[in-house]
C-alpha positions in Angstrom: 211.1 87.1 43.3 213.6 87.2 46.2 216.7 85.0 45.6 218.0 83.0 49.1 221.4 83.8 48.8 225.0 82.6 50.8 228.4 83.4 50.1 231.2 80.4 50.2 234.1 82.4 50.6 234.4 85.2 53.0 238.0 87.1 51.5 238.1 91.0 51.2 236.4 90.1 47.3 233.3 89.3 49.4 232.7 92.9 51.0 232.8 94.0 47.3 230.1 91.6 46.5 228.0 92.6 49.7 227.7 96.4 48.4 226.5 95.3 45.5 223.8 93.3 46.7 223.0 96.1 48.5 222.6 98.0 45.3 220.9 95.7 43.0 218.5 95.3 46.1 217.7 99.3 46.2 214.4 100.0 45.4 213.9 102.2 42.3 216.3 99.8 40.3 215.1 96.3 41.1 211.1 97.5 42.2 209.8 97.0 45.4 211.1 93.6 46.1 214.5 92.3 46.8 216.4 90.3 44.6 218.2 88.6 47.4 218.3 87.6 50.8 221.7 87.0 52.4 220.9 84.3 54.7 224.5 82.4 55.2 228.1 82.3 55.2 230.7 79.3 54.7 234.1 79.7 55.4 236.9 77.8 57.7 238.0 80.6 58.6 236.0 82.2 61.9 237.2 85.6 61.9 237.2 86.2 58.6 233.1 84.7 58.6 232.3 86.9 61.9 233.8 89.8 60.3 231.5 89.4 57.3 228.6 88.7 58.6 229.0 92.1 61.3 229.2 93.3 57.8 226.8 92.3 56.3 224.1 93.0 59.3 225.1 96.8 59.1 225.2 96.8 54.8 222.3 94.6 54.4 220.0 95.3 57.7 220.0 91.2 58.0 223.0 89.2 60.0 223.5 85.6 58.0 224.0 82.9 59.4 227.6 81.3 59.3 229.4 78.0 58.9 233.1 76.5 59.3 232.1 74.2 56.1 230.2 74.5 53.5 228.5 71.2 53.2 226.8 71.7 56.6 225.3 74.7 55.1 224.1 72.9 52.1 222.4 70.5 54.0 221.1 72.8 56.8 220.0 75.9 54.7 217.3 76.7 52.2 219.3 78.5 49.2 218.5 79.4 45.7 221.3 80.6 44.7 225.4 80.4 45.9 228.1 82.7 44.9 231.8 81.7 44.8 234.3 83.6 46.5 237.2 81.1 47.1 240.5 80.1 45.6 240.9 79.1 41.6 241.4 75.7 42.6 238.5 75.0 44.5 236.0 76.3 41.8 235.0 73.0 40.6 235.0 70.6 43.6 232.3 73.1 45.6 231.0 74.4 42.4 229.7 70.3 41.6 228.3 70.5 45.5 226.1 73.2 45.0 225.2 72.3 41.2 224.5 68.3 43.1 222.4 70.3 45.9 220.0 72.1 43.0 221.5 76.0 43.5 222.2 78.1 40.6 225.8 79.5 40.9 227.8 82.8 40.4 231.2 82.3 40.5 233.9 84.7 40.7 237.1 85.0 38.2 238.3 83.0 36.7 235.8 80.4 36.2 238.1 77.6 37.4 242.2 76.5 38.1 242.0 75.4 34.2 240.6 74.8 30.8 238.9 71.2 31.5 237.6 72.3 35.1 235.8 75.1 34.0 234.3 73.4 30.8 232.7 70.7 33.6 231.5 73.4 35.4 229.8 75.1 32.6 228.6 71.5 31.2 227.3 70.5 35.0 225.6 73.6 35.2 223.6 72.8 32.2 223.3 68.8 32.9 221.6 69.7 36.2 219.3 72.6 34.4 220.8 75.2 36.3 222.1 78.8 36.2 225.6 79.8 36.2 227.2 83.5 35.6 230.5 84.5 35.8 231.0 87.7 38.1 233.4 89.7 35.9 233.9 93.3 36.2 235.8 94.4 33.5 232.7 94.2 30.8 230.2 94.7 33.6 228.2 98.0 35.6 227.2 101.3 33.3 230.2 103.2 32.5 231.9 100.5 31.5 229.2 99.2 29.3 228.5 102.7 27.8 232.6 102.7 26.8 232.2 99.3 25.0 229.0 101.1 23.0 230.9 103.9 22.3 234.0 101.4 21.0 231.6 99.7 19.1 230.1 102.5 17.4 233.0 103.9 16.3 232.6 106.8 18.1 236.2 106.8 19.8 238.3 105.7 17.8 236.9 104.3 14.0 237.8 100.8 13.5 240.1 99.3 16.2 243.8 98.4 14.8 246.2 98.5 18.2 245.9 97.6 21.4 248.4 98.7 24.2 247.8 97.4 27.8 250.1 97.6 30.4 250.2 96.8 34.7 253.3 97.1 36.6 252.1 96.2 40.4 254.8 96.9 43.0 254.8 94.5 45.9 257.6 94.8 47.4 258.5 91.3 47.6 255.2 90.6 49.4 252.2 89.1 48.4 249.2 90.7 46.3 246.3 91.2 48.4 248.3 89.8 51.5 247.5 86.7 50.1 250.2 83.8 49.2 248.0 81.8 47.6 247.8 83.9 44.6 251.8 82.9 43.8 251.1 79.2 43.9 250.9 77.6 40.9 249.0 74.5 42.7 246.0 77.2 43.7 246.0 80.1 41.7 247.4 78.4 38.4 249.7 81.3 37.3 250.2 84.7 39.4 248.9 88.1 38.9 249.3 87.1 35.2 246.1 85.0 35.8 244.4 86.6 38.7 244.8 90.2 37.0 244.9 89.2 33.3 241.9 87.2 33.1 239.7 90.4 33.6 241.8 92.4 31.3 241.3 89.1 28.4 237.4 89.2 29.2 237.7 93.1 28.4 239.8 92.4 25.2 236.8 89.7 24.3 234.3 92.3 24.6 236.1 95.5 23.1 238.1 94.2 20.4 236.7 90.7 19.7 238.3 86.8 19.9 242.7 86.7 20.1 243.7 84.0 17.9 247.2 83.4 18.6 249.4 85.0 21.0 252.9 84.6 22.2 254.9 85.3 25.1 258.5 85.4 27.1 257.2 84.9 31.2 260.0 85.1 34.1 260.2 84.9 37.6 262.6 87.4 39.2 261.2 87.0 42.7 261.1 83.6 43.6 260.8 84.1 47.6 258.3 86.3 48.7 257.6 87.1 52.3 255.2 89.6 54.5 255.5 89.7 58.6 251.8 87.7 58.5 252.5 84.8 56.7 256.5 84.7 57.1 258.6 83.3 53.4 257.4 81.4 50.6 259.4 80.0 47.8 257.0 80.4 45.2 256.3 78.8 41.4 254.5 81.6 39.4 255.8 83.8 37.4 255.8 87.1 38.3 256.1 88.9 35.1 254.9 88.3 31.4 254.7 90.3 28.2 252.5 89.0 25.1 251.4 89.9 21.6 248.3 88.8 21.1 246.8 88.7 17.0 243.2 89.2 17.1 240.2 87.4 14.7 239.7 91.6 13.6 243.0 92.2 12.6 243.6 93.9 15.6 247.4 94.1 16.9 248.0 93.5 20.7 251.1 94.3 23.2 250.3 93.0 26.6 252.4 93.4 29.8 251.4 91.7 33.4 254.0 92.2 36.0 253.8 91.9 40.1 257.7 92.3 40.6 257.7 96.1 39.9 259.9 98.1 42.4 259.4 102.3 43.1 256.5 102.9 42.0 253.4 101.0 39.9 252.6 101.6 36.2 249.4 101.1 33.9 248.2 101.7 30.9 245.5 100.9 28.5 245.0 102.7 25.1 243.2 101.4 22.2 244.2 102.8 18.5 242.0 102.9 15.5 241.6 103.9 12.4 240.4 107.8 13.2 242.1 108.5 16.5 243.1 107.1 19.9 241.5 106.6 23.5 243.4 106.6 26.7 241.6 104.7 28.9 244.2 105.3 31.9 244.2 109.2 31.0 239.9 109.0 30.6 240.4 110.7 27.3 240.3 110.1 23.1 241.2 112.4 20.6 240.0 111.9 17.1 242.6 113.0 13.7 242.2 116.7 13.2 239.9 117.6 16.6 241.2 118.1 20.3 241.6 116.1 23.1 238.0 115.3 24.7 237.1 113.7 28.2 236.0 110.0 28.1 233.4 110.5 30.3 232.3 113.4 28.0 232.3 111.2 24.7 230.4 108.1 26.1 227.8 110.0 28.1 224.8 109.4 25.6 225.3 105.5 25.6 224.5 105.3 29.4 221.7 103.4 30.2 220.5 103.7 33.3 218.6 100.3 33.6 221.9 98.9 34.5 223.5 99.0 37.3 226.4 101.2 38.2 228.4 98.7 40.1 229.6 95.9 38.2 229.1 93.5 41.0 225.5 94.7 41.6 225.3 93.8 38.0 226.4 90.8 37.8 223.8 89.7 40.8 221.3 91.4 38.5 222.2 89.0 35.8 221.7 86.1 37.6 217.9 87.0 38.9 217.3 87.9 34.9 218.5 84.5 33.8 217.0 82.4 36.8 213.7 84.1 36.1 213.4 85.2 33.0 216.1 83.0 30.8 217.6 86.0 29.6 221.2 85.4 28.8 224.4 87.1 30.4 226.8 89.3 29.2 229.4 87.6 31.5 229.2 83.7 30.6 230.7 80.8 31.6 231.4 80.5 27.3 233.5 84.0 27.4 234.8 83.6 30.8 236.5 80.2 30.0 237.6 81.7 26.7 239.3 84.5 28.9 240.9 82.2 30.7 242.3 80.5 27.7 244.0 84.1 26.4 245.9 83.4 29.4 247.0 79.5 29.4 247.9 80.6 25.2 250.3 83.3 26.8 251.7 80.8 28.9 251.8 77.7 26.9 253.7 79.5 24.3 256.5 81.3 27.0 256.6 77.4 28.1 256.7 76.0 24.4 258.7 78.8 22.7 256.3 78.9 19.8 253.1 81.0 19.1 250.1 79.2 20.5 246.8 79.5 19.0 243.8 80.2 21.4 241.8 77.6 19.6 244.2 74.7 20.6 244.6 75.5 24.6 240.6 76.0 24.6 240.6 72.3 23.1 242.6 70.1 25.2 245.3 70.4 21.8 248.0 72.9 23.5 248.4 71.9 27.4 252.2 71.9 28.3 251.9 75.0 30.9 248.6 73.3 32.6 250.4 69.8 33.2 252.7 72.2 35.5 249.8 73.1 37.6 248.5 69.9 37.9 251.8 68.7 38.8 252.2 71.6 41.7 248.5 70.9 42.9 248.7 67.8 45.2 251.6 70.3 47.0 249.0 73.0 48.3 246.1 70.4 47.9 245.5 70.0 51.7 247.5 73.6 53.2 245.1 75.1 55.7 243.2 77.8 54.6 245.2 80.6 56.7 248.0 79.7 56.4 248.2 80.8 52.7 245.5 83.9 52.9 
C-alpha cells in the first residue's frame, strides 16, 4: 500500500527525511511497491520549499507540489499521511490540523514545546483513530538497534551500573544549525539541552531503562549570540547543563549538554557494567580479564537486516507497519514524551534547587521551568519564519 505523503517543514532536517524515504522505498526491503509518494511541500518560506522540492525531484524521481501555508495544502491535497519538520512550538497547533483533516502523523523530536502539548497530541491522535510515531533516531535504524540487543543481552558490558555522557558543541557565539530559534525559550523551550538531549533521554530510555529523579545546576554564559545572516540576539536558554540522573535499575547517571564550548568540541558516551565497559564514542568494549574489542565486531550477530539501516527510513517504515498492520512502534509518542520529561526534570530542578522526580514533571506536579516558557512564548509567537531560521 503506497502512503500519500507531504512534508510541513522544509529545514535542512527535511533532506535527512527525504533519503530515507528513498530508502524505505527501495525495492528489495519494502517489495515491489512504494511505501510513499511524496506529493507536497508546506512551508512559508519559498526558497527553502523550491530548494526541497529540486530535491526531492532528483532523490525521489517525483517533483511535489509546494505551498506557502499549510492549510491550503490540507484542503487542496489528497494525503494519508504528514510528517512534521517545524519548530517545537508549533507541534501541536499543526499537529491538531492534520489530526482534524483525517492524516496519520510522524512528527519529529521532541514531540511538542512541553509536557501538556505533547500529551494532547498523543491523546488527539488516538480520539481521532489515527496514527502517530515519533521520528527519533537515537533508538532507531540497524546498528543502533543491534547495540541496544547486545546491551540487553549482556553481551557488552553484564548488568549496566554507570552511565557517562557528555557533548560540548562549540558555536562560536553563533547559533546551532544557523538557526536562532533553537536559543529561544518561547520556540524551542530550552536550547541544545532540549534539542540535543531529548534524543540522548530517548536513548537512555531504551538502553538503560526509566530515570526517576534527576538533578541539575543549568547556566547561560552566552547570553547574546549573533552570525552575519541573522545579525544579534539576546537570548533566554541556557546554554550549558550538567545532571545526575538515578535510574528505576539502579543505574547511576552523569550527564553534560553544553553549546557555549570554545576551541574545540567534546563527546562522550560510555556505559559501565558489571563485567566491563563500552565506549560508544571510541566504538569499542572491553570485558574484565579480555582485550579491547571493536563495537562493530561484538554486535555484528544481532543485526537484522529486516530493518532499515537509516534511522529515518525506519522510522517511515514504522509508520506504514502501524497504519497497516497495527503493529506498534519502537519510537512512541508514550517514550518520546517521557524523553522529553528527562529533560523538563533536569531543568525544573536547576530552576527549583531540589531533585525533581520524573514522575512529577510527566504529571503536571513539578512545572516551575515550563511556566518560563509559556511566559517567553507570546514574545516569538508571531516572528516571521526567517527571521529566526
Amino acid at each position: 500500500m503506497t502512503l500519500k505523503l507531504a512534508f510541513i517543514g522544509t529545514g535542512g532536517i527535511a533532506s535527512w527525511h527525504l533519503r530515507g524515504v528513498a530508502e524505505v522505498n527501495q525495492q528489495g526491503w519494502a517489495g515491489a511497491e512504494r511505501l510513499y509518494e511524496l506529493v507536497a511541500l508546506a512551508d512559508p518560506r519559498a526558497e527553502a520549499h523550491e530548494a526541497l522540492a529540486a530535491e526531492a525531484e532528483t532523490t525521489l524521481g517525483q517533483r511535489p507540489s509546494v505551498y506557502g501555508d499549510y492549510r491550503q495544502m490540507l484542503e487542496r491535497e489528497a494525503l494519508d499521511v504528514v510528517s512534521l519538520l517545524v519548530p517545537h512550538n508549533l507541534h501541536w497547533q499543526i499537529a491538531r490540523d492534520c489530526l482534524d483533516a483525517g492524516l496519520h502523523l510522524q512528527v519529529q523530536k521532541p514531540i511538542a514545546l512541553t509536557i501538556a502539548e505533547g500529551r494532547r497530541i498523543i491523546e488527539y491522535a488516538q480520539e481521532k483513530g489515527r496514527a502517530m510515531v515519533v521520528s527519533e533516531p537515537s533508538v532507531l535504524g540497524r546498528r543502533t538497534r543491534a547495540v541496544l540487543a547486545a546491551l540487553h543481552d549482556g553481551g557488552l558490558v553484564g548488568v549496566p551500573t554507570m552511565l557517562l555522557d557528555y557533548a560540548v558543541t562549540v558555536l562560536y557565539g553563533g547559533f546551532f544549525a544557523g538557526t536562532p530559534w533553537r536559543h529561544l525559550k518561547g520556540i524551542a523551550g530550552a536550547g541544545w539541552f532540549l534539542d540535543h538531549g531529548v534524543h540522548r533521554a530517548q536513548w537512555f530510555l531504551e538502553a538503560l531503562g526509566s530515570v526517576v529523579e534527576a538533578y541539575a545546576l543549568t547556566k547561560t554564559f552566552e547570553p547574546v549570540r549573533r552570525d552575519e545572516k541573522h545579525g544579534t540576539f539576546t537570548v533566554d536558554t541556557e546554554d550549558s547543563a550538567l545532571a545526575v540522573l538515578r535510574f528505576e535499575t539502579g543505574v547511576l547517571g552523569h550527564w553534560l549538554v553544553a553549546s557555549a564550548g570554545h576551541g574545540a568540541p567534546f563527546g562522550a558516551v560510555l556505559v559501565y557494567g558489571t563485567e566491563g565497559v563500552v565506549n560508544f564514542t571510541a566504538g569499542t568494549t572491553q570485558k574484565d580479564g579480555g582485550d579491547q574489542r571493536q563495537l562493530d565486531e561484538v554486535v555484528k550477530p544481532y543485526e537484522d537486516d529486516r530493518i532499515p539501516a537509516d534511522p529515518i527510513a525506519h522510522s517511515f517504515g514504522e509508520l506504514h507497519a502501524l497504519i497497516t498492520a497495527g503493529a506498534p512502534p519502537l519510537s512512541s509518542g508514550k517514550l518520546a514524551l517521557e524523553a522529553l520529561a528527562i529533560v523538563y526534570a533536569c531543568l525544573e530542578a536547576a530552576t527549583t534547587g531540589r531533585p525533581v522526580a520524573v514522575a512529577d514533571v510527566l504529571s503536571g506536579a513539578a512545572h516551575t521551568y515550563e511556566d518560563t516558557i509559556e511566559a517567553a512564548r507570546q514574545q516569538w509567537g508571531n516572528v516571521p519564519a526567517a527571521r529566526v531560521s
